[in-house]
Steps between C-alpha positions, in 0.01 A plus 500: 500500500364817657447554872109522469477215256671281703300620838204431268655123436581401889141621558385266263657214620391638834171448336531178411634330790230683718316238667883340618541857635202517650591204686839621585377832655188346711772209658762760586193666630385218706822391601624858627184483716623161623822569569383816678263329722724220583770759614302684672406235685821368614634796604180696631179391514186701550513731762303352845220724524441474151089438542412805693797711255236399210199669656729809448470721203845622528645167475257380202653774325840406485402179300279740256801747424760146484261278268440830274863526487604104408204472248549851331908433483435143391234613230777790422771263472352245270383765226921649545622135393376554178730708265243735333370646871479817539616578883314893518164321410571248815551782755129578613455081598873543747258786642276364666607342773752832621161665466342283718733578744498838505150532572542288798771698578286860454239302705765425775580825513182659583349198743766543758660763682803637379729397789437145419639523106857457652465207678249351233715537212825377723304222602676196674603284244693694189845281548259166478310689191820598341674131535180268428296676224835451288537139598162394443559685206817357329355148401208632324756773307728241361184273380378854346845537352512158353139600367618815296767246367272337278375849373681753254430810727630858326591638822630215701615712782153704594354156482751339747417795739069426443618134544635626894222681477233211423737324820432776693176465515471125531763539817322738648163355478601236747747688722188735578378213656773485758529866510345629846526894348188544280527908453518608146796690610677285553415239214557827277890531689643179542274276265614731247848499576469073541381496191763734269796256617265224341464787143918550540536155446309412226616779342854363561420143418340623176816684379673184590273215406209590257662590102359405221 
């Protein structure tokens, strides 16, 4: 059998078995969320002046960059499970949420003076970023991982990395909760660099875990 007749197969059968799918992507979904939440929790908790930080538009707009990120990657990664994707036609959707980010960045940039961008993008807490975005992080991955499992994805590897991705965001969505440094400079450093340990493993747990 040729390559594109048997994509065109496994995407039948993808077909067929959709609704089971369905139901396999919205629990790993829900239960990444879960799992998320219920670390986060344990280990964290919302930070204690978490009332007035709402009132705050820099602080409301780490949760508008993270969601954007978790439902873009997770919209992203369920399309990639399917073996006749087409990965260039995805890119624009993974966009949105880095170009959230810079705008609040640009924004940054011009509200305050430039003696403060320093300190802001330093911030106080990168080390705590760095070690609890990824740990919030890794439960939702594997569940992610176990998702693509059930798929036939053509390029098993970028999709592990959207799945980290798709973590990412979900992690970071509730660590900005805890997180007393609301600057878009320094969500756009450390975030960012939280986050790509979460894309290096899913890309490595993909090349190890998700063949078909």
């Amino acid at each position: 059998m040729e390559t594109h007749e048997l994509i065109k197969a496994l995407a039948a059968d993808t077909k067929r078995s959709g609704m089971p799918m369905a139901f396999a992507w919205s629990g790993a979904a829900i239960l990444a969320v879960a799992v998320a939440a219920g670390v986060f929790l344990a280990l964290l908790g919302p930070r204690s002046d978490v009332a007035n930080a709402m009132q705050t538009l820099r602080f409301l707009y780490k949760f508008l960059v993270t969601i954007a990120l978790a439902l873009s990657a997770l919209g992203v990664l369920r399309v990639l499970s399917r073996p006749d994707a087409e990965p260039r036609t995805l890119l624009p959707y993974l966009a949105i949420a880095p170009a959230l980010l810079f705008a609040g960045v640009l924004a940054e940039l011009f509200a305050v003076p430039t003696s403060t961008w320093p300190e802001r993008l330093v911030g106080s807490n990168g080390l705590v970023c760095l070690t609890f975005i990824p740990l919030i992080g890794l439960g939702p991955l594997a569940l992610l991982l176990l998702a693509l499992r059930h798929g036939a994805p053509s390029h098993p590897t970028l999709a592990g990395a959207v799945a980290g991705l798709a973590a990412g965001g979900v992690a970071a969505t509730f660590y900005a909760a805890h997180c007393t440094d609301d600057s878009p400079l320094f969500v756009a450093t450390w975030y960012t660099a939280a986050i790509a340990i979460l894309v290096f493993l899913g890309w490595v747990g993909a090349r190890r875990f998700v063949r078909w």
